[in-house]
N, C-alpha and C positions, 0 to 999 in steps of 0.2 A: 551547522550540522555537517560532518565528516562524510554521511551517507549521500548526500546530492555529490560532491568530489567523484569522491568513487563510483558511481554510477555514470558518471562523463568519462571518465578513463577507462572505464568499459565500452561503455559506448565508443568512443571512442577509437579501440582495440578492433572493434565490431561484433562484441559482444553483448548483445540486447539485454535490456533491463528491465523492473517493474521491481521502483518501492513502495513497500506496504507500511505506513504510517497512521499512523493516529489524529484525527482531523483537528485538533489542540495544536498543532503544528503545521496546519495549513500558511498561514502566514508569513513561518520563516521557509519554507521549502518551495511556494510559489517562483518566489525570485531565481532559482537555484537553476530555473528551468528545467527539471528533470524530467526525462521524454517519457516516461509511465509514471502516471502516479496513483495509488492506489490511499485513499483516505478511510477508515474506519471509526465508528465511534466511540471505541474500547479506552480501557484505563490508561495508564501510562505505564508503559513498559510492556504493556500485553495487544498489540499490534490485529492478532491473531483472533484475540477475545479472550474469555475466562479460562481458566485452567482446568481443567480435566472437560472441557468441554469440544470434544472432538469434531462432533457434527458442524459446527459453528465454525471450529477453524478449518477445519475442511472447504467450506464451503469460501471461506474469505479465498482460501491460497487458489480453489479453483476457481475465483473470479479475478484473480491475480495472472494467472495465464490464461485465462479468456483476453484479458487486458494486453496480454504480450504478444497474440496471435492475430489481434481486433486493431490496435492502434494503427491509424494511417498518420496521423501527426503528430508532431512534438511541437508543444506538449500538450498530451492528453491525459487530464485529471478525471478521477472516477472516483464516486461517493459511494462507499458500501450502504446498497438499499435497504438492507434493516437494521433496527435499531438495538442498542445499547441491552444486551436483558443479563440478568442472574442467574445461576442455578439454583433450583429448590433445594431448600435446607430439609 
């Protein structure tokens, strides 16, 4: 994955990071050591969560810079605390 790269050459730069992934992906991005990591339980390709669901992805990206503001070590892995849901049809 392209995404741990880039996130060390930021880093790197001194440009702090925090990616937000899909926990389906926990195992190749562990190794990557990437100094934020943010895991979700969402689909794939939807990082964020469901689609027109605002409140939700809100909530991820603002647990996503709690993460950027909180972390003292690299690396520090964080499970989005709630779970996988739908919108009512």
């Amino acid at each position: 994955m392209s995404v741990g790269h880039v996130a060390r050459v930021f880093e790197a730069a001194g440009i702090p990071t925090v990616v937000i992934a899909i926990a389906t992906f926990a195992g190749r991005l562990a190794p990557m050591q990437i100094p934020r990591l943010l895991l979700t339980p969402f689909l794939m390709g939807r990082p964020l969560g469901a689609p027109h669901d605002g409140e939700r992805q809100l909530d991820v990206l603002r647990l996503g810079l709690e993460l950027l503001e909180t972390a003292v070590a690299a690396p520090t892995v964080v499970h989005y605390p709630h779970s996988f849901r739908t919108l009512p049809t």
